[in-house]
VOKOLRO-962078 format. One record per atom (N, C-alpha, C): residue number from 0; residue in three letters; atom name; x negated, y negated, z. Coordinates in steps of 0.1 Angstrom, whole numbers, plus 5000, padded with zeros to 4 digits. Example, Ala and Ser with C-alpha at 12.3 -4.5 7.8 and 13.67 -1.06 7.14 Angstrom:
BEGIN
0	ALA	N	4868	5057	5078
0	ALA	CA	4877	5045	5078
0	ALA	C	4868	5033	5078
1	SER	N	4872	5022	5071
1	SER	CA	4863	5011	5071
1	SER	C	4871	5000	5079
***
This chain:
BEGIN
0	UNK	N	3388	7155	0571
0	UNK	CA	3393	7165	0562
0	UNK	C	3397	7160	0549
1	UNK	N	3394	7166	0538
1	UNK	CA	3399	7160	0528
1	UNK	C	3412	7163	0522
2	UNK	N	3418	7151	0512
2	UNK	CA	3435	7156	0510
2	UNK	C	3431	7156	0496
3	UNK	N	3420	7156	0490
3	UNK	CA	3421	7158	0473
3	UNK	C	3410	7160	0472
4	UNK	N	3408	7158	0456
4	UNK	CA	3394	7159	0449
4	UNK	C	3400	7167	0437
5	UNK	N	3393	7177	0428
5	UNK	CA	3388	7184	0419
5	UNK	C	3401	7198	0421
6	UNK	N	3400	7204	0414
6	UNK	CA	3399	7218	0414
6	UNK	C	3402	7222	0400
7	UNK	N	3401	7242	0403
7	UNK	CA	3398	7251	0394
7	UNK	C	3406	7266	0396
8	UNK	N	3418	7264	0388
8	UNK	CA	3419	7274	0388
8	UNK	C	3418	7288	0378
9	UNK	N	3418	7296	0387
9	UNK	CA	3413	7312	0374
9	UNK	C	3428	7317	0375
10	UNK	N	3431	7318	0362
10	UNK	CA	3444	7327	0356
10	UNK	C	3444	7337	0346
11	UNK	N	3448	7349	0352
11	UNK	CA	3449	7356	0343
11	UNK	C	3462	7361	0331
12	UNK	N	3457	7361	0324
12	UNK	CA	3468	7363	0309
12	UNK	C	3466	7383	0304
13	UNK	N	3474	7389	0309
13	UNK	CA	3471	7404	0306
13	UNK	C	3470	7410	0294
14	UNK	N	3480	7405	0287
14	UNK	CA	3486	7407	0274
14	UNK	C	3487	7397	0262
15	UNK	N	3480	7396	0251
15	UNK	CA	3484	7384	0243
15	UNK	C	3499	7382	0243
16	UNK	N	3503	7362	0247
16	UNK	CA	3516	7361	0249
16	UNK	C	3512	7343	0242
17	UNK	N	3527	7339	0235
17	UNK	CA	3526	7325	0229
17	UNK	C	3535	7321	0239
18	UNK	N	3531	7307	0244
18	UNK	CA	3539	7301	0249
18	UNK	C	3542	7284	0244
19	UNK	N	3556	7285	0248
19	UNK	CA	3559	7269	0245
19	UNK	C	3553	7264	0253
20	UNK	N	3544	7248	0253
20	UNK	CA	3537	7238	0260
20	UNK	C	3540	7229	0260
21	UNK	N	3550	7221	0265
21	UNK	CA	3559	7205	0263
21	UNK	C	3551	7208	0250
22	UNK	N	3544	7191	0248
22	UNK	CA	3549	7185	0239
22	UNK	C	3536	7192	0230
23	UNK	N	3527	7200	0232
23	UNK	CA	3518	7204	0225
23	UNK	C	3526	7216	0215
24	UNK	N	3539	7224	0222
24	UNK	CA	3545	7234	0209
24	UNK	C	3544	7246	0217
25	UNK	N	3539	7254	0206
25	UNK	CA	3538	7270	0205
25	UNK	C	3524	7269	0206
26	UNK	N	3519	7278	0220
26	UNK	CA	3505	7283	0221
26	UNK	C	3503	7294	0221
27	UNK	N	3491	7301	0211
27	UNK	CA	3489	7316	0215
27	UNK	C	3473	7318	0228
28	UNK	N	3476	7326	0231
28	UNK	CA	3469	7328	0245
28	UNK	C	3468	7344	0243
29	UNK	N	3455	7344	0242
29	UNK	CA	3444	7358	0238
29	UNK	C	3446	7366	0253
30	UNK	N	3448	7379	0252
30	UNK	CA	3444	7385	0267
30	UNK	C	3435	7380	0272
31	UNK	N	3430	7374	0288
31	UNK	CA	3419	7376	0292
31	UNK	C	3419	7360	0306
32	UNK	N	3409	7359	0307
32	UNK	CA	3407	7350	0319
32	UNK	C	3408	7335	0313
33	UNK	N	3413	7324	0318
33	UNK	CA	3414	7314	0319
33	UNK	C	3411	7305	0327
34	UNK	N	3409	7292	0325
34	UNK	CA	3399	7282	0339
34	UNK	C	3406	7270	0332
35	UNK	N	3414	7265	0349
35	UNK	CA	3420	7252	0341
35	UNK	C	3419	7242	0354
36	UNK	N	3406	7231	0347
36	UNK	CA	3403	7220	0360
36	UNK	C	3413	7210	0360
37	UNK	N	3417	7207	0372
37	UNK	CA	3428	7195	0376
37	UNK	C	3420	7186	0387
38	UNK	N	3428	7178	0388
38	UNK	CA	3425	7166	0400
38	UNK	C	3436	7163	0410
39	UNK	N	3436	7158	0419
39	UNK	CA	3445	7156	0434
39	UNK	C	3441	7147	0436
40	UNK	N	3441	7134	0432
40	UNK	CA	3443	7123	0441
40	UNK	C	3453	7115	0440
41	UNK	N	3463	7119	0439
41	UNK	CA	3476	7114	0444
41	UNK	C	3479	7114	0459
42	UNK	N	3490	7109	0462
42	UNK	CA	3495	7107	0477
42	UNK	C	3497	7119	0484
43	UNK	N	3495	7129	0475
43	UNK	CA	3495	7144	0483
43	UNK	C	3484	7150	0481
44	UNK	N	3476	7144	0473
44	UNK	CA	3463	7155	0475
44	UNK	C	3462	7168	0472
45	UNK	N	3460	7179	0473
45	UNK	CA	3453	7189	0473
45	UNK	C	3467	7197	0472
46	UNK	N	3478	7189	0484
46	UNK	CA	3495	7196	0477
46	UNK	C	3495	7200	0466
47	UNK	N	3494	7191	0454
47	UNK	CA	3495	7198	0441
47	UNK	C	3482	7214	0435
48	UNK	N	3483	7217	0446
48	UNK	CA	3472	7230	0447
48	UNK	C	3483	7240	0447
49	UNK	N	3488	7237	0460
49	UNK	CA	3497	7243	0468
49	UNK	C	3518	7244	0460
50	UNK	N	3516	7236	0451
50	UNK	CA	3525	7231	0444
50	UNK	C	3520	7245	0428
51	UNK	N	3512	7244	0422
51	UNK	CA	3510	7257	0412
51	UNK	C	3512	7271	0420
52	UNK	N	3506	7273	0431
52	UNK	CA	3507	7285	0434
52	UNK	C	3524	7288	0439
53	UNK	N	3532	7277	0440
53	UNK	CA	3545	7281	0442
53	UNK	C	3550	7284	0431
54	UNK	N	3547	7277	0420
54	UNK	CA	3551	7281	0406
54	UNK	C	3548	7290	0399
55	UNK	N	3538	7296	0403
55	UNK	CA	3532	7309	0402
55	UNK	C	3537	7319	0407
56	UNK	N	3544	7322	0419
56	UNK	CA	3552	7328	0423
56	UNK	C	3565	7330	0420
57	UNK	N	3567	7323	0418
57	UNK	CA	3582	7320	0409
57	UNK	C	3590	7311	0420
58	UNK	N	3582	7305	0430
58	UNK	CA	3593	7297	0437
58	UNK	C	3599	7286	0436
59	UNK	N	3593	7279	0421
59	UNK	CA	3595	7263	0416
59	UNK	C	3600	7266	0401
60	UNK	N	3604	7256	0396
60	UNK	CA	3611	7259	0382
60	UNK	C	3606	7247	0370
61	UNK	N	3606	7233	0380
61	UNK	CA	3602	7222	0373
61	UNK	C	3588	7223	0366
62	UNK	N	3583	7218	0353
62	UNK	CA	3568	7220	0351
62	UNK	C	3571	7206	0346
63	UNK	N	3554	7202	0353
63	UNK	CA	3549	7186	0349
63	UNK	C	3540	7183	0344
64	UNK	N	3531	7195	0342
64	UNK	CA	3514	7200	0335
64	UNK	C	3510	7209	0325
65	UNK	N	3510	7208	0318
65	UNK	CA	3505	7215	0307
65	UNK	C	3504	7224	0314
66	UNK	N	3496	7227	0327
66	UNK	CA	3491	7242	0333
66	UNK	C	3506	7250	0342
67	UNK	N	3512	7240	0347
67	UNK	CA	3530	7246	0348
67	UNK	C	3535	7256	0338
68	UNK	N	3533	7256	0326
68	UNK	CA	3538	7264	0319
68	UNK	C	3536	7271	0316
69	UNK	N	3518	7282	0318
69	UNK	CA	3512	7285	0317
69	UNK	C	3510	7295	0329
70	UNK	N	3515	7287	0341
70	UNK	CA	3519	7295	0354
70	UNK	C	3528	7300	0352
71	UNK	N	3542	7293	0348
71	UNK	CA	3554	7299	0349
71	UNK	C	3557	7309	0345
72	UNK	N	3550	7314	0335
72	UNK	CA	3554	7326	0327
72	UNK	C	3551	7337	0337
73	UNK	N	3563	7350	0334
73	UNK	CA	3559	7361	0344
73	UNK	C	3549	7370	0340
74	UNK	N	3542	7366	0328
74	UNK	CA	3533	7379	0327
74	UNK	C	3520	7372	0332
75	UNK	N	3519	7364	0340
75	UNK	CA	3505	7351	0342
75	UNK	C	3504	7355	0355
76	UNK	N	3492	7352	0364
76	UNK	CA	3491	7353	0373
76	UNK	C	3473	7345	0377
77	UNK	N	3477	7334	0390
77	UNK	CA	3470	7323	0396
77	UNK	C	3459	7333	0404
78	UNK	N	3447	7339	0398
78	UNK	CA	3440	7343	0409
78	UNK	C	3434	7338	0413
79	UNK	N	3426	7327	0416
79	UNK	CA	3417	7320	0428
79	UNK	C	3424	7305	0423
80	UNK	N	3413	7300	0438
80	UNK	CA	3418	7284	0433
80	UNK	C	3402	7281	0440
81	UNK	N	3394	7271	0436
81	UNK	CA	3380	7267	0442
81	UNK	C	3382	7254	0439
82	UNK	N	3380	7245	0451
82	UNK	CA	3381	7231	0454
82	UNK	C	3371	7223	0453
83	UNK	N	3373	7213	0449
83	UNK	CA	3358	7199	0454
83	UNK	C	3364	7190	0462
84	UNK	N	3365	7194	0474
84	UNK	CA	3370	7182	0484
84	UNK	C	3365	7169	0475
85	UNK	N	3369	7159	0480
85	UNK	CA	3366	7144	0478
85	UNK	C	3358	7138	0466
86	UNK	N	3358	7145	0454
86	UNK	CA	3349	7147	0442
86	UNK	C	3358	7143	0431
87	UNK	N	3355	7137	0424
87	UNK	CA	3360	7131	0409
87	UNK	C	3352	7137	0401
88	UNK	N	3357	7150	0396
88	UNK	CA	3343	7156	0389
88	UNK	C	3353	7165	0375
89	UNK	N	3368	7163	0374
89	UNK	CA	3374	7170	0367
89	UNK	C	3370	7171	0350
90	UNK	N	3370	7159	0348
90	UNK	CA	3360	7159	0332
90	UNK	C	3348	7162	0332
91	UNK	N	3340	7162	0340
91	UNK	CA	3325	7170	0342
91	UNK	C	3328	7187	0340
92	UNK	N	3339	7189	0349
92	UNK	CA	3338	7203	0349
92	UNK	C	3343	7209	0338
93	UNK	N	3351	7202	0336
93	UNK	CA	3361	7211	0322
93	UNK	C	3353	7212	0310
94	UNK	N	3342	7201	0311
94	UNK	CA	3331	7202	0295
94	UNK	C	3319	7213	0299
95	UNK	N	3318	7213	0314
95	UNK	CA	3306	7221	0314
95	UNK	C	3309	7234	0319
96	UNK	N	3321	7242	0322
96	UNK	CA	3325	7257	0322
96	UNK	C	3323	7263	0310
97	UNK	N	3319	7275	0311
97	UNK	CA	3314	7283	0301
97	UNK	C	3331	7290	0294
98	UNK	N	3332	7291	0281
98	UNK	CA	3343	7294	0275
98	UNK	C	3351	7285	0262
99	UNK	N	3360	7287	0259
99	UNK	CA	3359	7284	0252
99	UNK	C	3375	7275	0249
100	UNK	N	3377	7263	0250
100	UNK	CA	3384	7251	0248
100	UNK	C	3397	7256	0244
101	UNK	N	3409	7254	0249
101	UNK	CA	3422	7254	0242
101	UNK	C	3425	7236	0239
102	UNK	N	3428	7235	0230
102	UNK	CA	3429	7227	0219
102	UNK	C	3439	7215	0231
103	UNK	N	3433	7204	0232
103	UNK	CA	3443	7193	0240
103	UNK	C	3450	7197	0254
104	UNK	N	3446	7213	0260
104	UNK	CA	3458	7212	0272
104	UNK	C	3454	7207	0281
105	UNK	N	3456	7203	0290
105	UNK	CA	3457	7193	0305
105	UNK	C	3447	7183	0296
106	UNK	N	3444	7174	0288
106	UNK	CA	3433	7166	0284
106	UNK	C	3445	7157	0281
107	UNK	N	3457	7153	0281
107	UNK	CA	3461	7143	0275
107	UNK	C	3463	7131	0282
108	UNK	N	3455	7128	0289
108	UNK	CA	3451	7116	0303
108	UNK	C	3434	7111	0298
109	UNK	N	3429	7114	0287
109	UNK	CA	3414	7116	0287
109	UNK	C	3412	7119	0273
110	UNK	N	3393	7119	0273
110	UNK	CA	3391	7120	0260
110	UNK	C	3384	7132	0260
111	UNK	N	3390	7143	0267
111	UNK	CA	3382	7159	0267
111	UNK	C	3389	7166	0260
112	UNK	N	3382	7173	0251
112	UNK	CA	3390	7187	0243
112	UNK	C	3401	7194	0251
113	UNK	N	3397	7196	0261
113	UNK	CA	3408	7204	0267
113	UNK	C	3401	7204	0280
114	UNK	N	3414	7207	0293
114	UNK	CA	3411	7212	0306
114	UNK	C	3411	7224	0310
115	UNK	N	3415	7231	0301
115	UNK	CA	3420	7245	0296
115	UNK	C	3411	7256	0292
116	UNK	N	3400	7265	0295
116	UNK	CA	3390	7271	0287
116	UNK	C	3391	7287	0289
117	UNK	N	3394	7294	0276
117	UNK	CA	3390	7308	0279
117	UNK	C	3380	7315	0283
118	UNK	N	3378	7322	0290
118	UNK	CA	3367	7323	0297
118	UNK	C	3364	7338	0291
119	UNK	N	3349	7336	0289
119	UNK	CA	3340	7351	0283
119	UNK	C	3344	7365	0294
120	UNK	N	3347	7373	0292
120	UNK	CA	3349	7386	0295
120	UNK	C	3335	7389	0308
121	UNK	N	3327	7382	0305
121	UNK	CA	3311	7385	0307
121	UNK	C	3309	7372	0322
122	UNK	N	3319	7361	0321
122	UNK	CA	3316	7351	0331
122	UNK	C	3325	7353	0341
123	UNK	N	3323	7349	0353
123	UNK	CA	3331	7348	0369
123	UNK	C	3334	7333	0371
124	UNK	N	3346	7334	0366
124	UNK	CA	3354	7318	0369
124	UNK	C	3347	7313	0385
125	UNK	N	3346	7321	0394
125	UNK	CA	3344	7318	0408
125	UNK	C	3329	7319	0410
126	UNK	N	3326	7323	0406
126	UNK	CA	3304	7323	0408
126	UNK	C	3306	7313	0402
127	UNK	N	3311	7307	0387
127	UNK	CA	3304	7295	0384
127	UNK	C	3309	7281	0391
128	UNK	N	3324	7284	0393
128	UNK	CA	3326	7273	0403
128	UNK	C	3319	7269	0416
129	UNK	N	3314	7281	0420
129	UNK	CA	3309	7277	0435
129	UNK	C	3294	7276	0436
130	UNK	N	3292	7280	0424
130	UNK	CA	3278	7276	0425
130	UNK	C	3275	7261	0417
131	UNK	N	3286	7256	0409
131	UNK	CA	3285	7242	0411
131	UNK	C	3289	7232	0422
132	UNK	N	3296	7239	0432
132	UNK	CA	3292	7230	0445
132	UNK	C	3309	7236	0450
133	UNK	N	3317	7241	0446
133	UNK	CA	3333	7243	0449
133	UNK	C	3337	7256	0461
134	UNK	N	3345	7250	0468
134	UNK	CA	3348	7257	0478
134	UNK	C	3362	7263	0475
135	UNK	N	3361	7278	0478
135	UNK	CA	3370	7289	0476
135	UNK	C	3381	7288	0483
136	UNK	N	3395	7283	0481
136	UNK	CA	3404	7277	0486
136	UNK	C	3415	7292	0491
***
């Protein structure tokens, strides 16, 4: 069984809302869908899956990720999460999702525009993840 790899989550943003982002500032965030790829291979693995969706709910307070803050907010909300068990594929994914780049978020470990993409009105965060190989968590 696997304890990491990849993942993708879809968030939605209902209402245009700016938010403070550590150390990136003040971000504005357009109504609409969002796709933000991470990685788990730390000593917990896939926990840090299970670690946003508490934060998303409002059960955690601490934020350690550009995408923590992004969860935290109450007008946000974590709808899917699609996995790549045992796959090192997070800079692959984040350049090749359809949408459109927020400037540096989750990329500050890397040399990618962003891990952060708004996604077209017209695309399914979850068709395209799983039809690049991700399982629906």
């Amino acid at each position: 069984m696997a304890t990491g790899g990849t993942y993708v989550l879809e968030i939605d943003v209902p209402t245009t809302t700016s938010i403070e982002v550590g150390a990136l500032g003040a971000i504005a965030f357009e109504a609409g869908t969002y796709a933000y790829v991470g990685s788990a291979f730390g000593p917990g693995g896939f926990a840090r899956v299970d670690r946003h969706r508490e934060l998303a709910r409002g059960e955690r307070d601490a934020r350690h990720w550009h995408v923590d803050y992004l969860l935290g907010q109450p007008e946000t909300s974590l709808e899917a999460v699609v996995t790549f068990p045992d796959s090192d594929r997070e800079c692959e994914l984040a350049a090749a999702l359809p949408g459109e780049p927020v400037a540096g978020f989750g990329a500050s470990d890397c040399g990618c525009e962003a891990h952060l993409l708004a996604v077209p009105a017209d695309r399914d965060v979850l068709e395209w993840a799983t039809e690049a190989g991700g399982v629906v968590d």
